[in-house]
VODRENTI-813664 format. One line per field, with one value per residue (C-alpha): x, y, z; residue number from 1; residue in three letters. Coordinates in steps of 0.05 Angstrom, whole numbers. Layout:
BEGIN
east = [X  ...]
north = [Y  ...]
up = [Z  ...]
dovo = [NUM  ...]
zator = [Ala  ...]
//
This chain:
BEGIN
east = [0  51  112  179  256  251  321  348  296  301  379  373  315  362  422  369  355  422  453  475  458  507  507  565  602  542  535  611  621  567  582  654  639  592  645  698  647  645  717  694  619  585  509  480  430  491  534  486  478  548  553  503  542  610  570  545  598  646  602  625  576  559  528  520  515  449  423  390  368  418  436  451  502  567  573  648  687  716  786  826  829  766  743  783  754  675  696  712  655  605  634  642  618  537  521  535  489  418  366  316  266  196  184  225  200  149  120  127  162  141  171  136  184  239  229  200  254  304  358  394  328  302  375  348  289  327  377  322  286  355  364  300  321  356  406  402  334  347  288  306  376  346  320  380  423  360  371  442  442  389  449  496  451  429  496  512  459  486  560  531  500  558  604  548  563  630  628  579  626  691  646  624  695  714  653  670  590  566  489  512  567  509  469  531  536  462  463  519  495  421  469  495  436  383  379  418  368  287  272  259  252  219  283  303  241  251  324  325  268  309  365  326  294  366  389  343  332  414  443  386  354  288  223  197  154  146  84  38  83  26  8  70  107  50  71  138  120  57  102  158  108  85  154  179  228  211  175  110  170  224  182  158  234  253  189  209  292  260  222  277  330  288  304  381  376  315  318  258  207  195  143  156  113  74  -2  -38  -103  -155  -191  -163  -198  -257  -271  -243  -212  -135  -117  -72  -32  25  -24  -36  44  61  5  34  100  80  82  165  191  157  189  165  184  149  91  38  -30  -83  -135  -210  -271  -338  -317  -257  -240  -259  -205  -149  -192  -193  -116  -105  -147  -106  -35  -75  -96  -28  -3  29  15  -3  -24  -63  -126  -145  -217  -205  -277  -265  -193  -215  -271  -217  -169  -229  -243  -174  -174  -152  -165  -211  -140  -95  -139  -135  -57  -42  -2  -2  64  91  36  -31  -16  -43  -11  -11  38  94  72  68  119  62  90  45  43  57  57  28  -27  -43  -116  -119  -69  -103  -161  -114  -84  -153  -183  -112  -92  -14  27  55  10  -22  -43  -114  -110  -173  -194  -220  -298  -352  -422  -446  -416  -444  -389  -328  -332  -343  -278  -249  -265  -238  -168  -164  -178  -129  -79  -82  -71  -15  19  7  53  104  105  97  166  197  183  199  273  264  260  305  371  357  354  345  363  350  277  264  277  223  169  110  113  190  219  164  169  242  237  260  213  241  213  149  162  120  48  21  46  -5  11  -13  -23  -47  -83  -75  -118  -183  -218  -189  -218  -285  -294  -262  -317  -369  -342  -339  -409  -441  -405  -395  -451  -504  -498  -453  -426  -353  -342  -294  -246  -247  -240  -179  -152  -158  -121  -65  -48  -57  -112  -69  -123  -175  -180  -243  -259  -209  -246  -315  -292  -257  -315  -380  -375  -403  -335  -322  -322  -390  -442  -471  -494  -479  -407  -390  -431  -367  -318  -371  -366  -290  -273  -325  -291  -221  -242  -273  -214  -159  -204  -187  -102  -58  21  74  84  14  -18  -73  -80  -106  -123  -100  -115  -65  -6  54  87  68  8  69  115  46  34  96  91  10  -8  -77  -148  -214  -229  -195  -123  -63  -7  53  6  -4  -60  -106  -73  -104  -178  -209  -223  -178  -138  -192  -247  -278  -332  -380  -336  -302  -362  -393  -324  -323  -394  -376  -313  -350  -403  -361  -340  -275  -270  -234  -186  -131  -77  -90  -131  -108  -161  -126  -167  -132  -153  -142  -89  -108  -179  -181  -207  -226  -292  -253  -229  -302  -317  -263  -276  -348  -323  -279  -336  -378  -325  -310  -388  -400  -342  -283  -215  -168  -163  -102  -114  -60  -74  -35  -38  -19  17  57  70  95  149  165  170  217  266  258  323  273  225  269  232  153  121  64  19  36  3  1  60  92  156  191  151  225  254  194  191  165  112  94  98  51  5  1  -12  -70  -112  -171  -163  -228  -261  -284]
north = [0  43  64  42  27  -49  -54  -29  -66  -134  -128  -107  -162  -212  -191  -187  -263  -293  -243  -276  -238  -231  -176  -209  -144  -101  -150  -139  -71  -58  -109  -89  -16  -37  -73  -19  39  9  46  115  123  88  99  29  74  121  55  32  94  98  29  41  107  71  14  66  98  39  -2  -13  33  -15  8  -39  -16  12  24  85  83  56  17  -55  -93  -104  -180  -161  -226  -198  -203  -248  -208  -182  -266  -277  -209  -240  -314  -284  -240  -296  -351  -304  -229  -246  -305  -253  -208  -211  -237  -196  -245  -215  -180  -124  -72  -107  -21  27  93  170  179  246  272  249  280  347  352  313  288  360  381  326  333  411  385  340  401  437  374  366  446  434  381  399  338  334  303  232  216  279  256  189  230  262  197  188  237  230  158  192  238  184  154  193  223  151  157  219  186  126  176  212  146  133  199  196  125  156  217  158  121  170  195  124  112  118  115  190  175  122  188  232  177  175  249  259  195  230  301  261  226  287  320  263  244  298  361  347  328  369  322  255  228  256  230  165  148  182  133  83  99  98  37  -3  30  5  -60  -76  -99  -157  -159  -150  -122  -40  -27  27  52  85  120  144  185  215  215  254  322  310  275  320  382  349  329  396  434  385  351  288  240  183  129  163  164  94  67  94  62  -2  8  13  -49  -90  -65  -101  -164  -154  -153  -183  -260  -289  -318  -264  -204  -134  -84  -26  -8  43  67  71  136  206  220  248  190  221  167  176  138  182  167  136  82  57  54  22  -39  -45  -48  -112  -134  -103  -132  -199  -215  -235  -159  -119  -152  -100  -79  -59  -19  -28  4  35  87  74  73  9  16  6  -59  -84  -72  -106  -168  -159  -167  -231  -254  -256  -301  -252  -275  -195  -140  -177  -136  -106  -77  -10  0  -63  -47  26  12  -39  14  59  1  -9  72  107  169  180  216  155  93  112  107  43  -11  -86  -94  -154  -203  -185  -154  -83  -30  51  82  120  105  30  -10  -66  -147  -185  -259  -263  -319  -369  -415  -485  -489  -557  -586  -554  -601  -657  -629  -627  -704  -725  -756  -772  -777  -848  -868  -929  -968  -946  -900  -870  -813  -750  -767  -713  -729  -672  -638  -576  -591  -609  -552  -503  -543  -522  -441  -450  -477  -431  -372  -404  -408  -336  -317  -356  -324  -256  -268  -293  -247  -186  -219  -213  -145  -127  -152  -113  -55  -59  -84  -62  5  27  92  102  77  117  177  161  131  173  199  174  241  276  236  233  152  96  48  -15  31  34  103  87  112  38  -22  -75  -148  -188  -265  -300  -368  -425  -485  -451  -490  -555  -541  -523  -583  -626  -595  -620  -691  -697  -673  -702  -773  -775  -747  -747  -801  -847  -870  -884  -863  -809  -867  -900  -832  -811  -889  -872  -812  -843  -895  -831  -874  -925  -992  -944  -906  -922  -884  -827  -823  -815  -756  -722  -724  -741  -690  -621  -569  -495  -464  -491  -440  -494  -462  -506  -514  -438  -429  -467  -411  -359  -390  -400  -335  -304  -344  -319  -248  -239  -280  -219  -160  -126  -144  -99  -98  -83  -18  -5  -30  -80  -155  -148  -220  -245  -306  -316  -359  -348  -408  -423  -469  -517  -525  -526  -589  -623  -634  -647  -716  -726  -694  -708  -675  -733  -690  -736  -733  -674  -652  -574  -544  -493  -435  -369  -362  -389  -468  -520  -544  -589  -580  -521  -564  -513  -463  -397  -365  -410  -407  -334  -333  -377  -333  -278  -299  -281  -208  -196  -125  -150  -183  -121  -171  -198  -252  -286  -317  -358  -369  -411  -406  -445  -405  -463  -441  -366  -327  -255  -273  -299  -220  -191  -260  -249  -170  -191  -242  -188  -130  -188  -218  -131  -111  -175  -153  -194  -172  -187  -235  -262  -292  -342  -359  -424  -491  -550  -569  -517  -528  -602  -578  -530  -589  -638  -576  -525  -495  -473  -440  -410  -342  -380  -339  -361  -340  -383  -362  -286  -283  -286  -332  -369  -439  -475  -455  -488  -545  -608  -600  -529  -552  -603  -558  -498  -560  -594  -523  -525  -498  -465  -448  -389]
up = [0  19  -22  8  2  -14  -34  29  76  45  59  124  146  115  160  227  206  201  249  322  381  435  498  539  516  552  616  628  624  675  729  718  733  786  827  819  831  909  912  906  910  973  954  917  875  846  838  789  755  748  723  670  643  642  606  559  539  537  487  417  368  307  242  180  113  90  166  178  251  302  366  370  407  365  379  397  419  487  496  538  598  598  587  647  684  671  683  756  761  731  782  844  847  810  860  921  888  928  880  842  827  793  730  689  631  606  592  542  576  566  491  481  550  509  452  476  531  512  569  569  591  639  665  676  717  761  778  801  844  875  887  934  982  1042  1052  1131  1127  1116  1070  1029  1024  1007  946  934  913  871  829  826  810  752  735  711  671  631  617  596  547  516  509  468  424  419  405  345  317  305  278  240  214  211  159  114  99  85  50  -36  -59  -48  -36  30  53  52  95  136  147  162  208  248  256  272  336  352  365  394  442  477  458  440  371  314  249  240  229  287  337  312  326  397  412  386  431  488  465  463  524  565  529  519  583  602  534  565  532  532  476  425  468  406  359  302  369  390  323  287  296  283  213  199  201  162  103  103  86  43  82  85  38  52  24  74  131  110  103  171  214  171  195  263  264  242  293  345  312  309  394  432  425  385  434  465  443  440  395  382  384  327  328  386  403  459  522  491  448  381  333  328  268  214  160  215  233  163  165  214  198  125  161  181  109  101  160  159  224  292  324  333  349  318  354  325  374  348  356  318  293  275  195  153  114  159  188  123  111  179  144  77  106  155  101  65  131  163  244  256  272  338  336  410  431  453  492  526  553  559  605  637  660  678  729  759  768  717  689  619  592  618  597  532  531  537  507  503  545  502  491  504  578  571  615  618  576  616  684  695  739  734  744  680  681  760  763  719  743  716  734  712  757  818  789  794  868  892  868  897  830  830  765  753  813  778  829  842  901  932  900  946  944  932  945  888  830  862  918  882  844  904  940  871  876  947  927  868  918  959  913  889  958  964  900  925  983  946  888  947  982  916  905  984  964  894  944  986  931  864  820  750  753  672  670  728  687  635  686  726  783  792  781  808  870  885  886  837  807  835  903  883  844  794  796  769  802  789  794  742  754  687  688  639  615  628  565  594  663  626  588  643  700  635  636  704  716  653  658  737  769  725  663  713  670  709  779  801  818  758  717  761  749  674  678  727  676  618  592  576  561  560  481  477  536  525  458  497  542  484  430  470  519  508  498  507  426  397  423  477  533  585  569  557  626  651  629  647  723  721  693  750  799  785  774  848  887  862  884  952  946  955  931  979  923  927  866  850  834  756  732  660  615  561  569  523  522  585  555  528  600  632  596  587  669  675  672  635  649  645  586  550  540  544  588  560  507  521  552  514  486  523  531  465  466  468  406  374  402  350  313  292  255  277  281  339  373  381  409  464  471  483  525  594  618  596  624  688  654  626  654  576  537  482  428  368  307  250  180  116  76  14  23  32  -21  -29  2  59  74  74  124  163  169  189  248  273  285  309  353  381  387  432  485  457  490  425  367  332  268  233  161  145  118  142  87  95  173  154  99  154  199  135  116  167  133  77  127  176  166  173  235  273  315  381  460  444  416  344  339  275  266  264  329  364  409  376  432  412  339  349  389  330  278  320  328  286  217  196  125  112]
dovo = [1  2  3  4  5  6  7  8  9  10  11  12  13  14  15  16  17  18  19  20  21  22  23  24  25  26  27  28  29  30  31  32  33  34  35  36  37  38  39  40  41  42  43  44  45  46  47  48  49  50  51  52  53  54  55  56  57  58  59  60  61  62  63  64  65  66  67  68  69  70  71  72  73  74  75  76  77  78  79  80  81  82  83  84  85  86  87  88  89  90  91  92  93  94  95  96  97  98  99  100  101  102  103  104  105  106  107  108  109  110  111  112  113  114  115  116  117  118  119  120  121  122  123  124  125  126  127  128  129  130  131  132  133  134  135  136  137  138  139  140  141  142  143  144  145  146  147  148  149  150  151  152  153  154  155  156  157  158  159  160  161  162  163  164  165  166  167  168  169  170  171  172  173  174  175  176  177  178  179  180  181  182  183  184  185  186  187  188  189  190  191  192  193  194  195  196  197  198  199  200  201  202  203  204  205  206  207  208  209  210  211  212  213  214  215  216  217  218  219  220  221  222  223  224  225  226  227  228  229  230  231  232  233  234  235  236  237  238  239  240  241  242  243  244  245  246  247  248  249  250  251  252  253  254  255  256  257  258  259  260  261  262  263  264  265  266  267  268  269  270  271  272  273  274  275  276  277  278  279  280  281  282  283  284  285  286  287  288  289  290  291  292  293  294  295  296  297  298  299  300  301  302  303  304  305  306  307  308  309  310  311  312  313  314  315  316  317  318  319  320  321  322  323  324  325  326  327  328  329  330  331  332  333  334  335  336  337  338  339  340  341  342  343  344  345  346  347  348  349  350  351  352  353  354  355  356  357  358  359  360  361  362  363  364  365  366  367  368  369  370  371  372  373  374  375  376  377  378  379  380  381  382  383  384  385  386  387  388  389  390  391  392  393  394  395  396  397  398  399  400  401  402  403  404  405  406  407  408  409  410  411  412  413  414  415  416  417  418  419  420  421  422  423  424  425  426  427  428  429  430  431  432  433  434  435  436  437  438  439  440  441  442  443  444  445  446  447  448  449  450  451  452  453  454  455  456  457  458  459  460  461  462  463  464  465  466  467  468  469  470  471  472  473  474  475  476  477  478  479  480  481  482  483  484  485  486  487  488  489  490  491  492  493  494  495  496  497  498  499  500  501  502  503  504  505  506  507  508  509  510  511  512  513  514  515  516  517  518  519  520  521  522  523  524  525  526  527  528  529  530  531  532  533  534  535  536  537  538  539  540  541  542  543  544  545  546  547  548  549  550  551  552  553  554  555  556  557  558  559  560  561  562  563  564  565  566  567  568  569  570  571  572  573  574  575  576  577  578  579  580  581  582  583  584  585  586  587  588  589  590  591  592  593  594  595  596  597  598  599  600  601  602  603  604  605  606  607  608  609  610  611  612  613  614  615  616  617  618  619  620  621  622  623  624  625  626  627  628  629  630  631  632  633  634  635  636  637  638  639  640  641  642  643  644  645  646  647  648  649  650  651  652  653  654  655  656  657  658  659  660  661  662  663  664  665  666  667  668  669  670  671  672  673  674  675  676  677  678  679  680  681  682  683  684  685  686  687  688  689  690  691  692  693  694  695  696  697  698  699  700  701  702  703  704  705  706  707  708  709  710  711  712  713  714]
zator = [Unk  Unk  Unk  Unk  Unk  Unk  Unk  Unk  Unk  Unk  Unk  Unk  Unk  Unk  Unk  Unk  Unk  Unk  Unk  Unk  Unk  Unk  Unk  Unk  Unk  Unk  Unk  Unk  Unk  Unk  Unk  Unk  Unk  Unk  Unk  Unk  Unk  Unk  Unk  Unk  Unk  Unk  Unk  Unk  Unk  Unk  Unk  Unk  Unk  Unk  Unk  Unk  Unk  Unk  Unk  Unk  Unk  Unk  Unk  Unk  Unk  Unk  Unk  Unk  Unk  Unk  Unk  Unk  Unk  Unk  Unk  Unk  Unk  Unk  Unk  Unk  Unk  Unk  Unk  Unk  Unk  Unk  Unk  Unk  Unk  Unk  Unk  Unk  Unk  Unk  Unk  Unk  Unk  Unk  Unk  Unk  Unk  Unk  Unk  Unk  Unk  Unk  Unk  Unk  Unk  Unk  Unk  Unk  Unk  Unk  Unk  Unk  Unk  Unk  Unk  Unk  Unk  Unk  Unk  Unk  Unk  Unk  Unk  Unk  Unk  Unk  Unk  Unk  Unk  Unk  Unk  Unk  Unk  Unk  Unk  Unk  Unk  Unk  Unk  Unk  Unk  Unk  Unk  Unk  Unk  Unk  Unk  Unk  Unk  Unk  Unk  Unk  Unk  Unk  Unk  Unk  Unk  Unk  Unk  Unk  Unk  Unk  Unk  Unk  Unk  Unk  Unk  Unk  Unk  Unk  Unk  Unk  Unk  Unk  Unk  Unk  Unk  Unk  Unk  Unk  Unk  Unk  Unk  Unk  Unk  Unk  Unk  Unk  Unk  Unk  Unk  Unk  Unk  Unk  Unk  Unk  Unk  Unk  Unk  Unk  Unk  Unk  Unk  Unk  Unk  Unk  Unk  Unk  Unk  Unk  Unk  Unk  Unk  Unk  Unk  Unk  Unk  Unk  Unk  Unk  Unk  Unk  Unk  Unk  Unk  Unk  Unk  Unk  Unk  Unk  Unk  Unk  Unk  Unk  Unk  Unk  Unk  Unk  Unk  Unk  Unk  Unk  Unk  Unk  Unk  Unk  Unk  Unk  Unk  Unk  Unk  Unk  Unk  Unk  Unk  Unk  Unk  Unk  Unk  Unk  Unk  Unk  Unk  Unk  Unk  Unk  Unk  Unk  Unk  Unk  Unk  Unk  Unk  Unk  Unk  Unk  Unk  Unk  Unk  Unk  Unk  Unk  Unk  Unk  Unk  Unk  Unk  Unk  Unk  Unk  Unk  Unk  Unk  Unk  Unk  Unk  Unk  Unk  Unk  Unk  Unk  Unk  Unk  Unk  Unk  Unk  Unk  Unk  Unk  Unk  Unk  Unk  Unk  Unk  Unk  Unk  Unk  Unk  Unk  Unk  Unk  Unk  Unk  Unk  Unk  Unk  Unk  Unk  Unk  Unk  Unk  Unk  Unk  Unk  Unk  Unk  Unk  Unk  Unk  Unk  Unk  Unk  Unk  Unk  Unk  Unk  Unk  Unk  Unk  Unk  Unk  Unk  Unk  Unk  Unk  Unk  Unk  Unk  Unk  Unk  Unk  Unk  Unk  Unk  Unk  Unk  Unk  Unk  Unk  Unk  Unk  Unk  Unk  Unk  Unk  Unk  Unk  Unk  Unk  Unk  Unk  Unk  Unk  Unk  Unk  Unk  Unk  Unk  Unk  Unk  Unk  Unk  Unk  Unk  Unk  Unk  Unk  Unk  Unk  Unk  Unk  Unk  Unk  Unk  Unk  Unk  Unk  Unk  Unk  Unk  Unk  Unk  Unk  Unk  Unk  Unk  Unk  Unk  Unk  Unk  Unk  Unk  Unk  Unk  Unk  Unk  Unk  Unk  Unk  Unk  Unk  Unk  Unk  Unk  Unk  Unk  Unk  Unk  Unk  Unk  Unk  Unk  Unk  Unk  Unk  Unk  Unk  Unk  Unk  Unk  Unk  Unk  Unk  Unk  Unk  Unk  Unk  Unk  Unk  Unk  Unk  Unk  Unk  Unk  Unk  Unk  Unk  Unk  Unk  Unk  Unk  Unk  Unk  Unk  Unk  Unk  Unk  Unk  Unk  Unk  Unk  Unk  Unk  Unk  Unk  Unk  Unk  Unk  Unk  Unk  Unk  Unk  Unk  Unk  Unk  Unk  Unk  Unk  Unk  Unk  Unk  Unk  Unk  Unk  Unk  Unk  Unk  Unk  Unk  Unk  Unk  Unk  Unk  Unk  Unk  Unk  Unk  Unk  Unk  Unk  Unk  Unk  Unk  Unk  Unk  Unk  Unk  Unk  Unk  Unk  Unk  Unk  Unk  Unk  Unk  Unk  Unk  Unk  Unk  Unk  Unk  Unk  Unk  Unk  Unk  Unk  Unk  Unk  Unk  Unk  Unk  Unk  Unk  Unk  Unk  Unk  Unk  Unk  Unk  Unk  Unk  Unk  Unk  Unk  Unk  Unk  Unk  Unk  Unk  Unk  Unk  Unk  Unk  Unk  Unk  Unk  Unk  Unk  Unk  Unk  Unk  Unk  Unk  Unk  Unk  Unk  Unk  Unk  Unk  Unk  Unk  Unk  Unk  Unk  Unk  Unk  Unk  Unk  Unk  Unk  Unk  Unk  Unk  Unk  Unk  Unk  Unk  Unk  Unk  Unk  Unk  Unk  Unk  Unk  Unk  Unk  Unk  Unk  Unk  Unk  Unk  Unk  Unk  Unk  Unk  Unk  Unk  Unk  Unk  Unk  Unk  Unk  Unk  Unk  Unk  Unk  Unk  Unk  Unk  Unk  Unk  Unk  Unk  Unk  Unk  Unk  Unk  Unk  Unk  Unk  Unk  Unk  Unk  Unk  Unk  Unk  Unk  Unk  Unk  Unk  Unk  Unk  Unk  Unk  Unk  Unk  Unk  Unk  Unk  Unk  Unk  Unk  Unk  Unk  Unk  Unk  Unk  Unk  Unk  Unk  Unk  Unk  Unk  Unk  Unk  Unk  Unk  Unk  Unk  Unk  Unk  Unk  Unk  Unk  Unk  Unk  Unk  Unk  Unk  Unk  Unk  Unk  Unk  Unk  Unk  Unk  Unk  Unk  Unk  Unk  Unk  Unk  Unk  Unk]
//
């Protein structure tokens, strides 16, 4: 749709493919600096800011030929005394560290400070917090290493800039073909500037968010989005269209150059992304010409990053729906397509503000979180629900031997014995995710994301101290179509048909059915199932997700925040699975459980159309911690009919309340070449658990799971 430099970005996705990611160079330098900083500084929060300028400005710059936006890690073999330096630390100095277990980034920062400010000026602003404190008062000296730990960091910042712009200038003399030089020479007065002073250019917006990006990302190679860029980008690129200065095929080239450089340094299975689209404060659609841009993106980079959202809702324009369904249509595994009134009226519930629930991104997966003020924990932790089915009948794996089961004289009370675990459970998790962020507290510091966070700055705290003004923890629950359709069996076959008796059923699933096929066979295909539009199996899910919703209201965090529940599962569905023996709705041992909220892989009978009404038939609302519905589609089978189809599921699937929907249109011919010469499909993406990832780097497991989904007609 969109005109672009196809030359350029075709190289440059080939290189992000075959390139090998390596931050050993980044991980040394700080820990290095970290150690010796204990010689001269004694505050912890100033040691780490300290360590993260030295790490900055120590870093090898890198820039390959036809780049245009930069920051990656060089891949730079260390030497033999720096080997020997992070053998030493590795074995001896990182073990004495105290832990920091919980959740990192996971957020997109506050891009439009950067860019309006830049660091010169948020530097400014911290001068004059600092000019305010009188030092005798402990806390206020407290907020005084703060800022100073600030300080360093972002002067660390400005020195990696600085190193890019005279690589930059060093190339383009060297450089013999005069239209790269010029490149050159414009990438290195663009460094010079950004991200030092605010932005004044597209060009210019885009790389300091870049930098900021990799800074934060480089040392752990964790995950902080683009947060909505058609949003804060717009003036920058309405102004330059305007004058002349830039082009639709630049400005297209450059969001395309950003996208890829995600590749070149998060490892693939993860998810990190971007969100376009949505509606402001006042209900006003958003979209622009940046929004259309970054969706056809999708179709330049054909990569799993970034992970592309697309925010829906009723007045938003058709047309950039029906591009969404084009580039789906073409297989691409996004953009994942979001319900803004749902999520909207989500953050409206949790507290916030008409002007901050409409800033929000999906914080890798489908996790949503406010933009620029979130220090929230998503997926903490994980909970198999079926196992705690299994905990609860007192079914063993490998325990053959026929055991009494726990008895229950009604369905009626297992399932309330159920609830009571499950509330249990979540109670437990709170503790323990709390303890972890007590010690997050009182040991760690990121000085740099403080800087870039609300109400850090404003508050004189860091966000690993609860500086943030969101810190929600986020537990997600897996298997929720499995514990559906095995509370059907169990009351269908067991208490009603009796068919079996508990024993026997948890004796089948002991053994993993082994003798018993034809059984297995009953429970997976004569039982009602979640995904058909049956009433009395999506009343399951309506019950469950009820359930889960009321047992995390009224926590609190040790920072403050709330318990926000979640039901999508990464690849959490697969590890899940691998260790749960066999359940009652006639799943096999190791076989994964269902991937997010939709039904289990399978079970769809009735087409895609019945599966999304049965999706949609519980409140999703409380659920911002994410959901995750998969629909799979015949690639052999879609035809331009298929689009308009598809375009009708999606408003359907949006005016009924759905959360999000991520469409994958494959065949499975084309899965099982994948599967015989994976070197011929190393680029094949897939949609997996609310993520993208490359089909080939999968898990037989996972592989297995993505094949067996149902593959609907449309």
């Amino acid at each position: 749709m969109y005109a672009y430099d196809k030359e350029r970005i075709e190289h440059l996705r080939s290189h992000a493919l075959s390139r090998k990611q390596d931050n050993s160079e980044w991980r040394y330098l700080y820990e290095k600096a970290y150690l010796e900083s204990a010689q001269q500084e004694k505050s912890t929060p100033c040691r780490v800011g300290m360590a993260q300028r030295y790490m900055f400005a120590n870093a090898q710059p890198v820039i390959d030929g036809g780049e245009l936006v930069v920051g990656k890690h060089s891949c730079r073999a260390l030497s033999a005394t720096e080997e020997e330096e992070w053998t030493l630390i590795r074995r001896y100095a990182l073990p004495a560290k105290p832990r920091s277990d919980g959740q990192a980034a996971h957020m997109a920062v506050d891009y439009e400070l950067l860019l309006q400010k830049g660091v010169s000026g948020i530097l400014e602003d911290i001068q004059h917090h600092m000019a305010q404190l009188d030092c005798a008062n402990p806390d206020q000296l407290k907020k005084h290493e703060f800022y100073r730990s600030c300080c360093y960091a972002l002067e660390g910042v400005v020195l990696l800039a600085d190193s890019y712009a005279q690589l930059a200038a060093e190339l383009a003399q060297r450089e013999p073909d005069a239209a790269r030089k010029q490149e050159l020479e414009r990438l290195s007065a663009i460094c010079a500037k950004v991200p030092r002073h605010p932005a004044g250019s597209f060009y210019e917006a885009v790389q300091s968010v870049h930098f900021i990006i990799f800074c934060l990302s480089a040392q752990e190679q964790i995950l902080y989005q683009l947060g909505r860029p058609d949003r804060y980008l717009w003036p920058y690129y309405e102004k330059d269209i305007r004058c002349g200065a830039l082009t639709q095929k630049e400005a297209q080239t450059l969001i395309d150059c950003l996208g890829l450089l995600y590749n070149e340094y998060i490892p693939s299975g993860l998810a990190v992304g971007l969100m376009v689209g949505g509606r402001n404060a006042d209900g006003r659609d958003t979209t622009n010409d940046l929004s259309y841009m970054f969706v056809d993106s999708v179709r330049h980079v054909k990569m799993i990053y970034p992970g592309v959202g697309l925010c829906c809702h009723k007045g938003m324009p058709e047309d950039l729906l029906r591009l969404a369904c084009d580039i789906l249509a073409e297989g691409h595994s996004h953009p994942a397509l979001f319900n803004d009134e749902v999520i909207t009226q989500g953050l409206l519930h949790y507290g916030l503000s008409k002007q901050e629930a409409c800033q929000y991104i999906h914080s890798t997966c489908v996790e949503i979180t406010p933009c620029a003020s979130s220090a929230c924990w998503v997926a903490s932790p994980y909970t198999n629900l079926p196992q705690l089915l299994l905990d609860l009948l007192g079914v063993g794996e490998g325990d053959t031997q026929g055991k009494p089961v726990v008895s229950f004289e009604s369905f009626a009370q297992l399932k309330q014995a159920y609830f009571h675990k499950l509330a249990a459970h979540i109670r437990h998790n709170l503790i323990e995710e709390n303890r972890s962020q007590l010690e997050r507290t009182a040991h760690s510091f990121n000085p740099l994301l403080s800087c870039f966070v609300n109400d850090c700055l404003k508050e004189g705290r860091d966000i690993e101290s609860g500086g943030a003004r969101y810190n929600w923890i986020m537990p997600s629950f897996v298997g929720v179509a499995n514990l559906a359709d095995s509370f059907a069996a169990i009351e269908q076959l067991v208490f009603e048909e009796k068919r079996f008796t508990l024993q026997q059923l948890c004796d089948m699933l002991r053994c993993n059915f082994e003798g018993y096929e034809k059984q297995r066979l009953f429970l997976k295909n004569r039982v009602t199932k979640y995904g058909n539009d049956d009433e009395r199996a999506d009343a399951y899910v309506q019950e469950i997700t009820q359930q889960i919703a009321q047992s995390c209201q009224g926590y609190r965090t040790v920072r403050g925040g709330q318990l926000v529940p979640s039901l999508f599962c990464w690849v959490m569905h697969e590890q899940f699975g691998t260790c749960t023996m066999a359940t009652p709705d006639g799943r096999k041992a190791g076989f994964p459980l269902g991937d997010g909220s939709g039904p289990a892989q399978g079970n769809e009978k009735k087409g895609p159309t019945a599966s999304i009404l049965s999706s949609t038939k519980w409140d999703h609302t409380p659920f911002v911690g994410g959901i995750a519905v998969n629909l799979r589609f015949s690639k052999k089978l879609f035809s331009e009919s298929s689009k308009d189809k598809l375009l009708a599921l999606i408003h359907t699937f949006m005016e009924r309340g759905g959360f999000e929907m991520q469409v994958n249109v494959l065949d499975q011919e084309t899965l099982q070449k994948a599967q015989e010469h994976p070197e011929q499909y190393a680029d094949l993406v897939v949609r997996v658990g609310g993520y993208s990832d490359y089909f080939v780097r999968l898990s037989p497991a996972m592989q297995a799971e993505v094949m067996q989904r149902t593959e609907h007609c449309l």
